[in-house]
MARLUM-756017 format. One line per field, with one value per atom (N, C-alpha, C): residue in one letter; atom name; x negated, y negated, z. Coordinates in steps of 0.1 Angstrom, whole numbers. Atoms other than C-alpha are relative to their C-alpha. Example, Ala and Ser with C-alpha at 12.3 -4.5 7.8 and 13.67 -1.06 7.14 Angstrom:
MARLUM-756017
residu c(A | A | A | S | S | S)
atome c(N | CA | C | N | CA | C)
east c(-9 | -123 | -9 | 9 | -137 | 8)
north c(12 | 45 | -12 | 11 | 11 | -11)
up c(0 | 78 | 0 | 0 | 71 | 8)
***
This chain:
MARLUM-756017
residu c(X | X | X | X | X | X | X | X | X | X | X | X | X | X | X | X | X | X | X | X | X | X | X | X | X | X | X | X | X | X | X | X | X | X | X | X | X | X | X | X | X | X | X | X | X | X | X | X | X | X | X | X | X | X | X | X | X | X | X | X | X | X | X | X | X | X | X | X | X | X | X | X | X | X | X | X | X | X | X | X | X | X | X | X | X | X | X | X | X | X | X | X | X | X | X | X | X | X | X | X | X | X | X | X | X | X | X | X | X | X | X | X | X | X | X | X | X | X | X | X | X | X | X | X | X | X | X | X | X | X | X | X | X | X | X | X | X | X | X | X | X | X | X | X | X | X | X | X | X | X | X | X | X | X | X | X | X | X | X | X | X | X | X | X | X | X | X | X | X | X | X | X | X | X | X | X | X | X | X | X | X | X | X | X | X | X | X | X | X | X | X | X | X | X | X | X | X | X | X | X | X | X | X | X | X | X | X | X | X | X | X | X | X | X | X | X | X | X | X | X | X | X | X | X | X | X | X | X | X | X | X | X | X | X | X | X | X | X | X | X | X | X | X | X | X | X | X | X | X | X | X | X | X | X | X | X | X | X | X | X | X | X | X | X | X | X | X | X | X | X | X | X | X | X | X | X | X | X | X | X | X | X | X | X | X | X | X | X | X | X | X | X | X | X | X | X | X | X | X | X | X | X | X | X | X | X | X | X | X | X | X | X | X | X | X | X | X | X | X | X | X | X | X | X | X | X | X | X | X | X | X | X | X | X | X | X | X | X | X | X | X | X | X | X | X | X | X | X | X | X | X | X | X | X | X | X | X | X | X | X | X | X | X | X | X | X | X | X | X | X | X | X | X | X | X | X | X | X | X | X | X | X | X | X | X | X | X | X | X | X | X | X | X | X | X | X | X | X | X | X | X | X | X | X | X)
atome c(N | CA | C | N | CA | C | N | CA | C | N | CA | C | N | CA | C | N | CA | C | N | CA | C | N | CA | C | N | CA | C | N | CA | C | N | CA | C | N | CA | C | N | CA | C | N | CA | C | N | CA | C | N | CA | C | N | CA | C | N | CA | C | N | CA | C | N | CA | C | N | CA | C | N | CA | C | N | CA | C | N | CA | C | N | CA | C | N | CA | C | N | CA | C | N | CA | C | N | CA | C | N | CA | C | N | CA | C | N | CA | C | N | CA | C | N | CA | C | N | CA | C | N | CA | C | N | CA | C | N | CA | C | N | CA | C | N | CA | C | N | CA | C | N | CA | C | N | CA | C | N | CA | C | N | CA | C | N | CA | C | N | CA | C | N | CA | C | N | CA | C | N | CA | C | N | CA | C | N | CA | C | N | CA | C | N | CA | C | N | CA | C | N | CA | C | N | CA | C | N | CA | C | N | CA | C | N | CA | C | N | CA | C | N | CA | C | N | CA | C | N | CA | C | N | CA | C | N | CA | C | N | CA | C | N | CA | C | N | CA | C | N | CA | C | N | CA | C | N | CA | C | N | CA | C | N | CA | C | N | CA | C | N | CA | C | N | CA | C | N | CA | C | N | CA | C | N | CA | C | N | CA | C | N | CA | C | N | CA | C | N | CA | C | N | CA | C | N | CA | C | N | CA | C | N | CA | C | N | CA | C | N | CA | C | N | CA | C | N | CA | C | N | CA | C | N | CA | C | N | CA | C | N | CA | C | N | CA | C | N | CA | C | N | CA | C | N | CA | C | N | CA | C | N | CA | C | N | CA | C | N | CA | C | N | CA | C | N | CA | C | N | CA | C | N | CA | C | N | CA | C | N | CA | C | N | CA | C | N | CA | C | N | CA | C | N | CA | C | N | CA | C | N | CA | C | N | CA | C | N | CA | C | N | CA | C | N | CA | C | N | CA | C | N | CA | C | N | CA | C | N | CA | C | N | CA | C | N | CA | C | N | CA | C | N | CA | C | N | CA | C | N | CA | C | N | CA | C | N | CA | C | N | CA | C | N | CA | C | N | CA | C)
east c(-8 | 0 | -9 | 5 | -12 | 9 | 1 | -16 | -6 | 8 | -18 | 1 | 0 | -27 | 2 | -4 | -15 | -5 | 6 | -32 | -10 | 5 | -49 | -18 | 15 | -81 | -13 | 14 | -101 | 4 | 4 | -94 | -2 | 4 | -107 | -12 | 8 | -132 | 6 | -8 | -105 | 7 | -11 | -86 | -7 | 6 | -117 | -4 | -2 | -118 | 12 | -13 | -80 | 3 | -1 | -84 | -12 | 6 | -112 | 8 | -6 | -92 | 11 | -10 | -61 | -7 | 7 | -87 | 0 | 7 | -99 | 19 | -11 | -58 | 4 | -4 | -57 | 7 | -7 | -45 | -8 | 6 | -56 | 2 | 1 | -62 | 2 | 2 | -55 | -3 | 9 | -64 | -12 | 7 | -91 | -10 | 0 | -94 | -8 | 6 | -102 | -18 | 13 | -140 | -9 | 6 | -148 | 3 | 7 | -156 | 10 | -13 | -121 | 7 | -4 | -119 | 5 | -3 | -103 | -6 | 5 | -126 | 9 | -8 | -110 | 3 | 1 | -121 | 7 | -8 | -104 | 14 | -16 | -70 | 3 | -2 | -72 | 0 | 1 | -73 | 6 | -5 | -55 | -3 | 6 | -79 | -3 | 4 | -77 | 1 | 3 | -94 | 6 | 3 | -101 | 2 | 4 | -118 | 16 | -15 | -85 | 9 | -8 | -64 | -4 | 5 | -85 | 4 | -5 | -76 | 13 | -12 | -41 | 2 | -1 | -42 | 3 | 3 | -56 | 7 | -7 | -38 | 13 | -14 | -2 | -5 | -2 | -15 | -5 | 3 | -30 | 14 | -14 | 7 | 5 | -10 | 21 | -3 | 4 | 1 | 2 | -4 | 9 | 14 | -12 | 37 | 4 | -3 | 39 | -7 | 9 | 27 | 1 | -2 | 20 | -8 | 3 | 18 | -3 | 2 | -3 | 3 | -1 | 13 | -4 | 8 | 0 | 11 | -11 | 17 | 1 | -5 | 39 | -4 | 7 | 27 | -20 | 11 | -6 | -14 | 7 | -34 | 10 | -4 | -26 | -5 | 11 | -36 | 7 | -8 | -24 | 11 | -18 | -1 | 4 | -1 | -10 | 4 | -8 | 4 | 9 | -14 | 36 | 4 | -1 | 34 | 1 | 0 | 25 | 11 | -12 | 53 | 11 | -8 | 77 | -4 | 2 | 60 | 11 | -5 | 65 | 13 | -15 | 99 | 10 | -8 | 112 | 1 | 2 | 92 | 4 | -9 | 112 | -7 | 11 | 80 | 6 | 1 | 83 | -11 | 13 | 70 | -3 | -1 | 58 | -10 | -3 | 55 | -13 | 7 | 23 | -2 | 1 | 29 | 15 | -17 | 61 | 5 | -10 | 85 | -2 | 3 | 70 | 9 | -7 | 99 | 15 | -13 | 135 | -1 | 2 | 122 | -6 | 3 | 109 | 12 | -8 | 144 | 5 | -12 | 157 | -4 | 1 | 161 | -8 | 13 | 134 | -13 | 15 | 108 | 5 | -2 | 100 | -15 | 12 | 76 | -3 | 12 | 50 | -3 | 9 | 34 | -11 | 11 | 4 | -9 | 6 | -26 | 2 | -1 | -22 | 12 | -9 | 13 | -1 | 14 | 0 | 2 | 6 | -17 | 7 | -8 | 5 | 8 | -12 | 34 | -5 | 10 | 9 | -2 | 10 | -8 | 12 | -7 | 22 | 7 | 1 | 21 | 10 | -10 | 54 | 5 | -5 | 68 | 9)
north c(12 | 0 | -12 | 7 | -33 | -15 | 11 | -59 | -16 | 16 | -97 | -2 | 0 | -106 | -18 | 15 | -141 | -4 | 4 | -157 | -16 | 12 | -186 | 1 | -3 | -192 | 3 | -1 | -192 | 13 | -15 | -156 | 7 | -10 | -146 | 12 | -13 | -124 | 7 | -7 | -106 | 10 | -7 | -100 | 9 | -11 | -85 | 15 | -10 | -59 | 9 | -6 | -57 | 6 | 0 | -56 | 21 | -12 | -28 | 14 | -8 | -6 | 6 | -10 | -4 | 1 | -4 | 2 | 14 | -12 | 31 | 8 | -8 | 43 | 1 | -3 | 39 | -13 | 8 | 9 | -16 | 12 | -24 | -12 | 13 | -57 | -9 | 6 | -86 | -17 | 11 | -114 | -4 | 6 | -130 | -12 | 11 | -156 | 6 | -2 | -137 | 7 | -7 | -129 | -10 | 11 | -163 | -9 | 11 | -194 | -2 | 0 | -202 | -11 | 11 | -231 | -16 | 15 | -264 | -13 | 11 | -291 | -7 | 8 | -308 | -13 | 14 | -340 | -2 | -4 | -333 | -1 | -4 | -324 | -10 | 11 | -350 | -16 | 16 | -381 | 3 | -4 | -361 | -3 | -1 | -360 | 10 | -14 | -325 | -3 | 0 | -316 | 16 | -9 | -292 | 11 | -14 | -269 | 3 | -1 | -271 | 6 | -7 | -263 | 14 | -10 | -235 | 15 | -3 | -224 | 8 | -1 | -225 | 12 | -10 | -209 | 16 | -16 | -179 | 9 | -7 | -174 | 3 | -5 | -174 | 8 | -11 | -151 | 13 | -12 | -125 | 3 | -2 | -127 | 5 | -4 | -127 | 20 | -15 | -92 | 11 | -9 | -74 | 2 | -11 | -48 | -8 | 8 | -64 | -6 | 16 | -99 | 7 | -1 | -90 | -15 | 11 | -118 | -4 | 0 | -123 | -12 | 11 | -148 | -7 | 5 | -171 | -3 | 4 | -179 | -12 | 19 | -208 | -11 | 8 | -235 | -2 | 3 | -229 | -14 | 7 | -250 | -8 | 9 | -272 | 4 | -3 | -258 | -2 | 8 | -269 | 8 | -9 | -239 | 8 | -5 | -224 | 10 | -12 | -192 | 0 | 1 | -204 | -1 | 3 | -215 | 16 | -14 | -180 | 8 | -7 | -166 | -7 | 3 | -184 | 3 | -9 | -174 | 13 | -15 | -138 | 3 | -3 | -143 | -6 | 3 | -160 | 11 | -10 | -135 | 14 | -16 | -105 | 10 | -8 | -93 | 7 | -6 | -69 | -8 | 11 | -89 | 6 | -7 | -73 | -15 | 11 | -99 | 7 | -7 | -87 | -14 | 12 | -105 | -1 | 1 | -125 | -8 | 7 | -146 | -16 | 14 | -183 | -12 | 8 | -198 | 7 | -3 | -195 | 9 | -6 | -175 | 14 | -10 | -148 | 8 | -11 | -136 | 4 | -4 | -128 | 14 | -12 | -96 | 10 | -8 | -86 | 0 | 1 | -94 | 9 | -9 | -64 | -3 | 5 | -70 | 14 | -9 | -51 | -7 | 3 | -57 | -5 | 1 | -53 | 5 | -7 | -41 | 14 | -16 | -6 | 6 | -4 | -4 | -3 | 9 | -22 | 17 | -9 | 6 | 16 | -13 | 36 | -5 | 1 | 19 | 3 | -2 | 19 | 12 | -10 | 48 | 15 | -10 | 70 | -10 | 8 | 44 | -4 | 10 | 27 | -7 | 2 | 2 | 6)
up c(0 | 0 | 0 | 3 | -9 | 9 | -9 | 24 | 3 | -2 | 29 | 18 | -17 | 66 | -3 | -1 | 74 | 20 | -9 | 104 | 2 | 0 | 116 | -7 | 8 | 99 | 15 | -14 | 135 | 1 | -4 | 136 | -15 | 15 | 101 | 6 | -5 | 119 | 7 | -9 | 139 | -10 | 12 | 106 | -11 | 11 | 88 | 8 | -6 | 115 | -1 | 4 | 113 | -15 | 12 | 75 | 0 | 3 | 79 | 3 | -3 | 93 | -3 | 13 | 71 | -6 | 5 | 50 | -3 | -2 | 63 | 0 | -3 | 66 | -15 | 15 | 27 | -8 | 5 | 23 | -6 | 3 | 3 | 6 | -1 | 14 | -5 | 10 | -6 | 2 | -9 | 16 | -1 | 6 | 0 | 12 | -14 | 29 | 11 | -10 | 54 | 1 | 2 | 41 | 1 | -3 | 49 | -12 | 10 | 29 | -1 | 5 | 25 | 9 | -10 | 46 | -3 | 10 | 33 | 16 | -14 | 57 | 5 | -9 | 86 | -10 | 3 | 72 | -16 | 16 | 35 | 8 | -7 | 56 | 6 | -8 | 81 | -9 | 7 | 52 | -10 | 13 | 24 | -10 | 9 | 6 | -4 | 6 | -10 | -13 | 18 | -43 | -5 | 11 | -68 | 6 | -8 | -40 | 5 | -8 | -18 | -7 | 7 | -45 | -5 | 4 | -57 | 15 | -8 | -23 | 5 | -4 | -22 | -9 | 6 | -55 | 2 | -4 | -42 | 6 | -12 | -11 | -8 | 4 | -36 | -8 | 7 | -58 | 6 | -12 | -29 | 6 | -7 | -11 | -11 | 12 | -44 | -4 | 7 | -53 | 13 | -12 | -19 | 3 | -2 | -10 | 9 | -13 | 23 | 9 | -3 | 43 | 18 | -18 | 79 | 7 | -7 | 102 | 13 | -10 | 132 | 10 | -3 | 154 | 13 | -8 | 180 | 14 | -12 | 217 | 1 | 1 | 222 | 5 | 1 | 223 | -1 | 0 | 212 | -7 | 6 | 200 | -11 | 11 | 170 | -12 | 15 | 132 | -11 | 9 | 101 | -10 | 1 | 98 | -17 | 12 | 62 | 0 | 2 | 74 | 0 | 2 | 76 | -11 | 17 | 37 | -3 | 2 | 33 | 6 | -4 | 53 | -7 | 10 | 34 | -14 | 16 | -1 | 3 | -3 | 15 | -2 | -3 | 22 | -12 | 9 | -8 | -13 | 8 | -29 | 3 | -3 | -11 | 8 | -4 | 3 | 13 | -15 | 38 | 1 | -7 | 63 | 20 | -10 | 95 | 9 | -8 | 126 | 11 | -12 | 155 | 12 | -8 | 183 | 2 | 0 | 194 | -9 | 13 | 173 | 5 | 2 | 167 | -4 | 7 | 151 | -5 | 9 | 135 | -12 | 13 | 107 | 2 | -4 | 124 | 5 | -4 | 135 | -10 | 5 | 104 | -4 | -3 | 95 | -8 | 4 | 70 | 4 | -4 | 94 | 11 | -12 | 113 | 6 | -10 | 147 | 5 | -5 | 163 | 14 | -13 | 197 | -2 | 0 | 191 | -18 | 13 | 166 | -3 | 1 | 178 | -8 | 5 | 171 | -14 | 11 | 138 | -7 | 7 | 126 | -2 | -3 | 141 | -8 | 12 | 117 | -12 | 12 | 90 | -5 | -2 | 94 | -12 | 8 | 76 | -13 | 18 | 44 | 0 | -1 | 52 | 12 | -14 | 76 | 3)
***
């Protein structure tokens, strides 16, 4: 099955572990992002001043969601930090484009109750849903 992981960019090293792992259960990755370098600079975001690079960015991330079975989304506790929330773009792609969207963690928002988003706990459970090639 063919996986986009949606998460904050400060845990891209969290997600290339999480990424290794479906891996190893058979499954692709298509998350592009999370192998680094994929960072649109504060200072670009903070003046809106996005280019080329930025867009080349965005690009990527709709046609990675776009090419995956289903968008799993790691979400953050309420009221966390502050970040500029590209995974939520992506979870709306997911969700317009019909994608299965599996939730780890608790429910961030109004859009997580509906009813093609199915949640998980954790990574373990994660993987145990995984692990027999459909959610």
């Amino acid at each position: 099955m063919r996986l986009y992981l949606m998460a904050r960019y400060s845990r891209h090293c969290e997600m290339q572990a999480v990424a290794q792992r479906l891996m190893s259960l058979g499954h692709t990755v298509t998350s592009r992002w999370i192998w680094g370098a994929h960072q649109a600079s504060d200072k670009a975001i903070g003046t809106g001043m996005l280019g080329a690079f930025e867009r080349k960015l965005a690009e990527e991330d709709m046609a990675d969601v776009h090419a995956a079975d289903v968008c799993i989304g790691f979400s953050e506790p309420l009221r966390a930090s502050p970040s500029q929330g590209g995974r939520m773009v992506e979870l709306g792609m997911a969700l317009a484009w019909q994608k299965e969207v599996i939730v780890v963690g608790g429910s961030e928002h109004v859009f997580h109750a509906l009813w093609q988003v199915q949640h998980v706990p954790d990574h373990d459970a994660l993987y145990a849903l995984l692990a027999g090639g459909r959610p």
